[in-house]
C-alpha positions as CSV (number, residue, x, y, z in Angstrom):
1,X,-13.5,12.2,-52.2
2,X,-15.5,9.9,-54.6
3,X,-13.8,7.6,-57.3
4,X,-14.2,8.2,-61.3
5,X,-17.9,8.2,-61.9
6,X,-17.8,10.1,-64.8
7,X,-18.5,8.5,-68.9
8,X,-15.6,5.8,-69.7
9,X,-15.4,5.3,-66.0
10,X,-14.5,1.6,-65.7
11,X,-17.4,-1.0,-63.5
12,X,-14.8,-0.4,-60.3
13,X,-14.6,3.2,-61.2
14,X,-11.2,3.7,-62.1
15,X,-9.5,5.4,-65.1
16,X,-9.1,3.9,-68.7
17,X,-7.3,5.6,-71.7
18,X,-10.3,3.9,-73.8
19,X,-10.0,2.0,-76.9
20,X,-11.4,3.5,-80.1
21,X,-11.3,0.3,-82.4
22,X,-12.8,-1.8,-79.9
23,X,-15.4,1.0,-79.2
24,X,-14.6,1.9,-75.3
25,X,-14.5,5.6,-74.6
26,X,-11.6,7.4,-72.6
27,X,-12.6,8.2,-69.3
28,X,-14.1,11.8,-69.2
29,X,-12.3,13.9,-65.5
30,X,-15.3,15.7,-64.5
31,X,-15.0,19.1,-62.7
32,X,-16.3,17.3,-59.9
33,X,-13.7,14.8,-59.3
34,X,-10.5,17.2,-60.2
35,X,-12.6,19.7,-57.1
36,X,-12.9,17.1,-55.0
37,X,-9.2,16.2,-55.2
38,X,-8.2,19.7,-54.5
39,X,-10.0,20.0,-51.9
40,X,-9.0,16.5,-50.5
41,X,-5.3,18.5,-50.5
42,X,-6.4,21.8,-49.6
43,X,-7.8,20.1,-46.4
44,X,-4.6,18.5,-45.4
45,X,-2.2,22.0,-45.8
46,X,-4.4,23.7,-43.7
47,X,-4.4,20.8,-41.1
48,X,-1.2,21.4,-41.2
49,X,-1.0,25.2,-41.7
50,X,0.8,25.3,-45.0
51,X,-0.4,28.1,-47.0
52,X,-0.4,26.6,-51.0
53,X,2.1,28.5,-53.5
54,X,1.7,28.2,-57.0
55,X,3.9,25.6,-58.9
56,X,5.9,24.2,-55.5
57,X,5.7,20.7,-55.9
58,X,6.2,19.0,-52.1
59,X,3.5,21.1,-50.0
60,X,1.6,18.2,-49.5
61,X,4.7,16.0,-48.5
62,X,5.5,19.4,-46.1
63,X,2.1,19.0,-44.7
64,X,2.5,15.5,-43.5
65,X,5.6,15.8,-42.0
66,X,4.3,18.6,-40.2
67,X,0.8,16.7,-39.0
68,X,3.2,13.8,-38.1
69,X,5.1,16.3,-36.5
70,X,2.5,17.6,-34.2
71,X,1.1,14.0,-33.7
72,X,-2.3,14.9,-35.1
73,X,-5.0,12.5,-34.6
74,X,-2.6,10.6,-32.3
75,X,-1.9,13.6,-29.3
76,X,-4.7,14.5,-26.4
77,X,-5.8,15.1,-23.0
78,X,-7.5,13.2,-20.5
79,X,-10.8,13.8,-18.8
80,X,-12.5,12.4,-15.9
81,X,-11.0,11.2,-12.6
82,X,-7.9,9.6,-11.8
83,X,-9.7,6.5,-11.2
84,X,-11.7,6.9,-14.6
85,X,-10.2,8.3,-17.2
86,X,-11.8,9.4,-20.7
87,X,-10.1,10.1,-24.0
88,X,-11.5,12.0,-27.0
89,X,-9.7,11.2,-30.2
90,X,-10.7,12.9,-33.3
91,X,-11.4,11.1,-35.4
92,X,-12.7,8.8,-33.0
93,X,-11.7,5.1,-32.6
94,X,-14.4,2.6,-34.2
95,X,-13.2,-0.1,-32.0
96,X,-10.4,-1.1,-29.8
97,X,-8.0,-3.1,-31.8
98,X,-4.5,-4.1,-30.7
99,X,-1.4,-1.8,-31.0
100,X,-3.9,1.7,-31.4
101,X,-1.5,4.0,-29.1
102,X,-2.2,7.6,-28.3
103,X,0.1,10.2,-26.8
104,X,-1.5,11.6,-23.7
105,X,-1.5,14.4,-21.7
106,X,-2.5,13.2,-18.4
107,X,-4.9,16.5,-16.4
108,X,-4.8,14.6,-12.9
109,X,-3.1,12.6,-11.0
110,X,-3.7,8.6,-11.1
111,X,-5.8,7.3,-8.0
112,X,-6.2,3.4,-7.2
113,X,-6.5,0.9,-10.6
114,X,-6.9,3.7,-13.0
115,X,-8.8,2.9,-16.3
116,X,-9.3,4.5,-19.4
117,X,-12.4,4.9,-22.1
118,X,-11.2,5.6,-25.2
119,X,-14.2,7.5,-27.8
120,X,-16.6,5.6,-25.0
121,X,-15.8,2.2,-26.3
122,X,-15.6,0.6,-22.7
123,X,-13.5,0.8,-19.5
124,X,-10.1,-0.9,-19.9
125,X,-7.3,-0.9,-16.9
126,X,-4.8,1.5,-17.8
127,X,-1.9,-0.5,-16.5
128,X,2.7,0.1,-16.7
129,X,4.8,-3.0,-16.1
130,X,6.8,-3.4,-13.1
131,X,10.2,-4.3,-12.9
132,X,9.5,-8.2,-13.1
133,X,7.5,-7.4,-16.4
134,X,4.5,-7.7,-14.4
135,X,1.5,-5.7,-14.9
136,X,0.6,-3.2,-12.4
137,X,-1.5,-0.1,-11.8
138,X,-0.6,2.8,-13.8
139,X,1.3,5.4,-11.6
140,X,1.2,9.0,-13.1
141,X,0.7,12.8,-12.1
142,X,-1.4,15.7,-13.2
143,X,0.6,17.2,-16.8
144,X,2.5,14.2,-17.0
145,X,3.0,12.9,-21.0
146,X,3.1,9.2,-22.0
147,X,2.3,7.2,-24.3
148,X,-0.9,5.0,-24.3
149,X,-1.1,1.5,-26.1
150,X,-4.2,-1.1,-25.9
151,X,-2.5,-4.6,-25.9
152,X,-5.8,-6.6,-26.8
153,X,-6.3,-6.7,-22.9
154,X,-5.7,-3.2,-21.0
155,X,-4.3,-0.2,-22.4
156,X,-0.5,0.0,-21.0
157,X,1.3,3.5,-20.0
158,X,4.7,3.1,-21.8
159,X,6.5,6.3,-20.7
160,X,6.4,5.4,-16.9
161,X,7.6,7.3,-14.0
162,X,11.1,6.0,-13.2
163,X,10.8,4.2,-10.0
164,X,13.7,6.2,-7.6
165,X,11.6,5.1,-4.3
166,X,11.9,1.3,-5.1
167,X,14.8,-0.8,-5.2
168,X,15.5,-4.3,-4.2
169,X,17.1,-3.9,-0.9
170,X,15.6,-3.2,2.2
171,X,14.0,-4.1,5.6
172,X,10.4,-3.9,5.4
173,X,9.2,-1.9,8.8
174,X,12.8,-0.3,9.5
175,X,11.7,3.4,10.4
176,X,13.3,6.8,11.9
177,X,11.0,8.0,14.7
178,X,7.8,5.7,14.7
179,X,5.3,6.2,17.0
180,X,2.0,4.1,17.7
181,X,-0.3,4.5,20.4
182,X,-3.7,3.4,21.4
183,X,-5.7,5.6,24.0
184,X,-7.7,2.9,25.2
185,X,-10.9,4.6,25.0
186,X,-11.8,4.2,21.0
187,X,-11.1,2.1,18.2
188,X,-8.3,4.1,16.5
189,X,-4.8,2.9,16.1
190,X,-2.6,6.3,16.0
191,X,0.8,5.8,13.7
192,X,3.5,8.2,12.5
193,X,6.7,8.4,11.1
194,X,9.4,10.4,9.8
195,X,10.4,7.8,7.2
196,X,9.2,4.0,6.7
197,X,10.7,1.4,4.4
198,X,7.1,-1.0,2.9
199,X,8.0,-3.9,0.6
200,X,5.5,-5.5,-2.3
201,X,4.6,-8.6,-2.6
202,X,7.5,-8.9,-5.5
203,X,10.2,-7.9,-3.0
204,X,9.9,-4.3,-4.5
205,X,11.2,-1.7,-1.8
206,X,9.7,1.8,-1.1
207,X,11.1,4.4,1.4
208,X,7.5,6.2,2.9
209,X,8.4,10.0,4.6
210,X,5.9,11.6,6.9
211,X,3.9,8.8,7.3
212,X,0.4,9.6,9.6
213,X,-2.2,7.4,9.3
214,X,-4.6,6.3,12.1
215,X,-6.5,2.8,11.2
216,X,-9.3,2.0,12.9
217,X,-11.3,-1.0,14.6
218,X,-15.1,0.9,13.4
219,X,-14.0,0.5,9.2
220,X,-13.6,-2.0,7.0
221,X,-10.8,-2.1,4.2
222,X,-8.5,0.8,4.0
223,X,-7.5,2.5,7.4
224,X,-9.5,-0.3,9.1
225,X,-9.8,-4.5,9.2
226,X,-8.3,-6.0,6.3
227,X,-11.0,-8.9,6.4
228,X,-14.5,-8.5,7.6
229,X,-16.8,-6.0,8.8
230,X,-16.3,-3.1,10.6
231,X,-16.3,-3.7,14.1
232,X,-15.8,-7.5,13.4
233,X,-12.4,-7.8,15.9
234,X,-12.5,-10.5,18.3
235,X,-12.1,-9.4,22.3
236,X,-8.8,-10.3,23.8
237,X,-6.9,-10.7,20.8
238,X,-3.6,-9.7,18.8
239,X,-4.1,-7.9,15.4
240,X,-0.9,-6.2,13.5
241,X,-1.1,-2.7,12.4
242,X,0.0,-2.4,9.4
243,X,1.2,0.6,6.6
244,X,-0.2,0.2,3.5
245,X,1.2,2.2,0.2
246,X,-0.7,2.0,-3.5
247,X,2.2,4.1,-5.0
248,X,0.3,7.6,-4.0
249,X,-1.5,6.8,-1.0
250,X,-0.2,6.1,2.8
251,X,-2.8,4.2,4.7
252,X,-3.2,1.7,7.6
253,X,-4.7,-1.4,7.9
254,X,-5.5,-3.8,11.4
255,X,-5.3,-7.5,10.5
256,X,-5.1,-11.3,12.4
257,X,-2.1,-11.6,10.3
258,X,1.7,-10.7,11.1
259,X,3.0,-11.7,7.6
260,X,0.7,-11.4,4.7
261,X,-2.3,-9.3,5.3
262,X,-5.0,-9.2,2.8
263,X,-4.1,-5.6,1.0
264,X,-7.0,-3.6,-0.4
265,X,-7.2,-3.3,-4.5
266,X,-4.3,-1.7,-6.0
267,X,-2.4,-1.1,-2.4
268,X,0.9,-3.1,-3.7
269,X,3.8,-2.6,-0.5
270,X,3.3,-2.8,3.3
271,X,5.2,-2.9,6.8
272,X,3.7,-4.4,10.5
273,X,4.7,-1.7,12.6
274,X,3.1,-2.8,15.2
275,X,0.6,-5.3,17.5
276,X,-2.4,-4.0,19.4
277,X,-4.6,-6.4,22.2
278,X,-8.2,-6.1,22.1
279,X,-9.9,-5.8,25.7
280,X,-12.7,-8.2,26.7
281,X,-15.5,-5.4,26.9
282,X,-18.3,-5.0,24.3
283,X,-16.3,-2.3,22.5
284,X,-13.4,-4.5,21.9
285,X,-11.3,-1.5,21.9
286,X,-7.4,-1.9,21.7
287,X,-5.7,-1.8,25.4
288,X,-4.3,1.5,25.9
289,X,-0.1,1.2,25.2
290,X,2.2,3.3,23.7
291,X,5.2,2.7,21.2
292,X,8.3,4.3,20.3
293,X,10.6,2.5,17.9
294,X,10.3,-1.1,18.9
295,X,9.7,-0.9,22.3
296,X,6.1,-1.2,23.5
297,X,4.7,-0.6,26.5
298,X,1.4,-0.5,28.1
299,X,0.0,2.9,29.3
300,X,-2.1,3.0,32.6
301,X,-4.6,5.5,32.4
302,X,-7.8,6.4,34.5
303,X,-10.9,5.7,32.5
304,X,-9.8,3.6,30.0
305,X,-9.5,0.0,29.6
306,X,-6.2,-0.7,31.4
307,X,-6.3,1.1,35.0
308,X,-3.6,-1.5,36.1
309,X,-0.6,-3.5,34.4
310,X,-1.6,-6.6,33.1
311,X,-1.0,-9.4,35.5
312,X,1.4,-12.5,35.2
313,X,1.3,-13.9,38.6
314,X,0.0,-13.6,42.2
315,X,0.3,-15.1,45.4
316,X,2.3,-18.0,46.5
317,X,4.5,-19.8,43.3
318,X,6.7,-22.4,43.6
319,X,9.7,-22.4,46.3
320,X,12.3,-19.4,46.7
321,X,14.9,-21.3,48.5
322,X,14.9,-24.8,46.7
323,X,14.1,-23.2,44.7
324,X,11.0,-24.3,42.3
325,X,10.2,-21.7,39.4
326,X,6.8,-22.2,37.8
327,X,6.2,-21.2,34.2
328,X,3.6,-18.7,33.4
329,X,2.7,-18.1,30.1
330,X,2.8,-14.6,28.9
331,X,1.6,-14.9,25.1
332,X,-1.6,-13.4,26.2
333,X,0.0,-10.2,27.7
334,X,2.9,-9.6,24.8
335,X,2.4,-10.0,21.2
336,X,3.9,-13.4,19.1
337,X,6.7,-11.1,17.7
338,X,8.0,-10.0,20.9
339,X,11.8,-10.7,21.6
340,X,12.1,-9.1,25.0
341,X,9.7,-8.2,27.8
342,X,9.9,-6.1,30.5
343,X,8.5,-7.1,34.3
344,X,7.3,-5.2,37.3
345,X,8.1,-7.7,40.3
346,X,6.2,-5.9,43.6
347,X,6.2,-7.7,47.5
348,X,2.9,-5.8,48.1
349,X,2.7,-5.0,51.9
350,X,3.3,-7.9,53.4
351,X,6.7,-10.4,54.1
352,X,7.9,-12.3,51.6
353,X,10.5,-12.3,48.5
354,X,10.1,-13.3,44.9
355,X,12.2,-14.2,41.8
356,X,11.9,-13.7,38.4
357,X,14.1,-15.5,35.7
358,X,13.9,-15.7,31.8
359,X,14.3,-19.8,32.7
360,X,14.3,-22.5,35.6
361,X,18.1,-22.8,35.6
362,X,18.9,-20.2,38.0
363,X,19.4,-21.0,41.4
364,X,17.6,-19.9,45.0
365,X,17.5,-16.3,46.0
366,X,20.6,-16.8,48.3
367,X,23.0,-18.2,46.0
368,X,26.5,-16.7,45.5
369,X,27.1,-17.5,42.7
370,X,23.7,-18.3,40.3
371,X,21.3,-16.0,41.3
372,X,18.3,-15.1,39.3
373,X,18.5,-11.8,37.7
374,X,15.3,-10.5,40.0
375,X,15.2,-10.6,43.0
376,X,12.9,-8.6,45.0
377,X,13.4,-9.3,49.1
378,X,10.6,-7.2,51.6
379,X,11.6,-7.6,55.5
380,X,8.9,-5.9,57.1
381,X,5.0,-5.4,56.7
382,X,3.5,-2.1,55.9
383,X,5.6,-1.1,52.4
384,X,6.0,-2.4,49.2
385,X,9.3,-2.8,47.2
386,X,9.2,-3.4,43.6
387,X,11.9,-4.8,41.2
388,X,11.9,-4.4,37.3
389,X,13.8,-6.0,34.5
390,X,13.8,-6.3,30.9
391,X,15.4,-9.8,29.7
392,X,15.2,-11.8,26.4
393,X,12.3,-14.2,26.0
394,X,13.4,-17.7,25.8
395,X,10.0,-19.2,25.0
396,X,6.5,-18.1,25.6
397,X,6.7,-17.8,29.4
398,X,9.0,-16.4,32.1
399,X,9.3,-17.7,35.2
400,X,8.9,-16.7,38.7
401,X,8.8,-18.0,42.4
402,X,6.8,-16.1,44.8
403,X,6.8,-16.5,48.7
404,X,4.0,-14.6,49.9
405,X,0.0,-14.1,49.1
406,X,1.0,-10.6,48.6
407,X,3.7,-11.0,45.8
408,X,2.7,-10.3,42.5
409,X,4.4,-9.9,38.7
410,X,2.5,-7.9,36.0
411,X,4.1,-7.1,32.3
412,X,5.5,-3.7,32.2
413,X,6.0,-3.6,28.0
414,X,7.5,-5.5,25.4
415,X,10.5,-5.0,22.6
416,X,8.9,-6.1,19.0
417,X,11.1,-8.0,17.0
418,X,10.2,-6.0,14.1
């Protein structure tokens, strides 16, 4: 609609009554203007879908109610992905400005750091605040409805999914029925669970159910090594396997780290579940084991990298009768974390006895009254008797005395002090 143009239109085109003494004419309504005015109201009643009724005085008051109503100009539906989102208001936005909100009808569910483009005026984070107040990725699902509102920075979901998973108290890595394995012949990490508890970085809870995911040493970044290159692991050495959760996606990661891994963009919770050993070969492929719970152990099998329990002693150690134990360091053969450990004590074929004790107090392997709490005796040549315990680990070794060339002590599996 255009102002008062029309003769005795004032110079900022508005209406005068005019003055006939001081010779200024009356502003003339053209048909014009009083057309363009009715059609200015016509448009809004059918916006709104009110028909116009002769001599009813509120139909345009009706119609804005009802546009208000329906949230014209203000209500619409996404488009693009759930990582980047579009939004179509008519009519469009000329800029972003602060406080412009929209209600939304989201078409997909979100994926990882979701943004939006509103009338293609630039990607901004579409963001919701967490329970701290702190800003996080926007979490929503295909036909959800929220409101949108640009805050100057990002545009911020205020109609947020309540957060019924999280709470703020929990054990991060307590789990019903985990299960991790290695094969010892590839780079994969197998994990599954029935339910897994993973906790954010703000000491935000989350209870994960039917959790499979299978990280792997040959990727980088999600479902692989949290730092580095693919296929950048070191040979013989401990990395934590991890479950990762962005809000909608379970994952795993393999990192150096037992405590803070370095998380992929917008994966906010984790949980160690587990350690795996690298072998000393070119592959570098995780030593075959198996877990259930938090008791490891490792997992001979013919053709992969572990045909035989790892090793803690052999031969002639120390004395049996004076006795002398000698410490042997097992933080190679059982991950930092581990609480317990489990040892296979064998004679081999020939004479000789050996001990096994969680420290050097203990006394010989004849004593009545402080024995160690392994001891494995072999009286004739020709057979082997083996011994096994499981004890707690006092430091980072164990401690054995061996009396014959033929004695030996190898690492059977571990408890995790998850």
């Amino acid at each position: 609609m255009h102002r008062i143009d029309g003769p005795g239109a004032t110079v900022d085109n508005r209406f005068t009554e005019g003055d006939p003494v001081g010779g200024i004419q009356a502003t003339v309504v053209t048909d014009d203007f009083l057309n363009d005015v009715q059609e200015e109201l016509m448009s809004v009643l059918t916006a709104a879908g009110v028909a116009p009724v002769k001599g009813t005085q509120n139909q345009v008051l009706q119609a804005v109610s009802k546009l208000a109503q329906n949230q014209t100009a203000q209500a619409f539906t996404t488009a693009g992905t759930g990582t980047a989102l579009t939004l179509t208001p008519s009519p469009a936005i000329s800029a972003y400005a602060a406080n412009q909100r929209f209600s939304v009808k989201f078409h997909v569910d979100s994926g990882a750091n979701p943004t939006l483009n509103a009338s293609a005026k630039g990607v901004k984070s579409l963001k919701q605040y967490s329970a701290t107040g702190a800003k996080v990725a926007a979490v929503f699902f295909a036909d959800q409805v929220g409101d949108v509102v640009y805050d100057g920075t990002d545009w911020v979901l205020l109609d947020q999914l309540p957060t019924t998973t999280n709470n703020l108290v929990g054990i991060a890595g307590s789990a019903k029925n985990l299960r991790v394995s290695t094969t010892g012949t590839s780079a994969v990490v197998t994990v599954s669970a029935d339910e897994l508890v993973v906790e954010s970085t703000g000491n935000a809870y989350a209870t994960l159910r039917s959790v499979a995911v299978a990280p792997s040493f040959a990727t980088a970044g999600v479902d692989g090594l949290d730092v580095g290159a693919a296929n950048s692991q070191t040979v013989s050495t401990w990395y934590a396997v991890w479950v990762i959760w962005n809000g909608t996606t379970k994952a795993g990661l393999l990192s150096l780290s037992g405590t803070a891994p370095t998380l992929p963009a917008g994966y906010t919770h984790a949980a160690r579940v587990a350690w795996v050993k690298t072998d000393s070969t070119a592959n570098k492929y995780p030593i075959s084991y198996i877990q259930y719970g938090k008791y490891a152990q490792y997992k001979v099998a013919t053709g992969s990298n572990l045909p035989a329990l790892p090793l803690i002693a052999s031969g002639i150690q120390g004395a049996i009768n004076t006795p002398t134990y000698v410490p042997v360091s097992v933080s190679a053969l059982v991950p930092p974390t581990a609480c317990k450990i489990c040892i296979v004590a064998t004679t081999g074929t020939g004479t000789g006895t050996l001990l096994v004790a969680p420290n050097n107090s203990f006394g010989a392997s004849n004593s009545a009254t402080n024995p160690p709490p392994l001891v494995v005796g072999q009286s004739g040549t020709g057979t082997t008797n083996t011994g096994f315990i499981s004890m707690a680990l006092e430091s980072g070794s164990v401690y054995v005395a061996q009396q014959t060339s033929t004695n030996f002590t190898q690492v059977f599996g571990w408890e995790d002090g998850l």
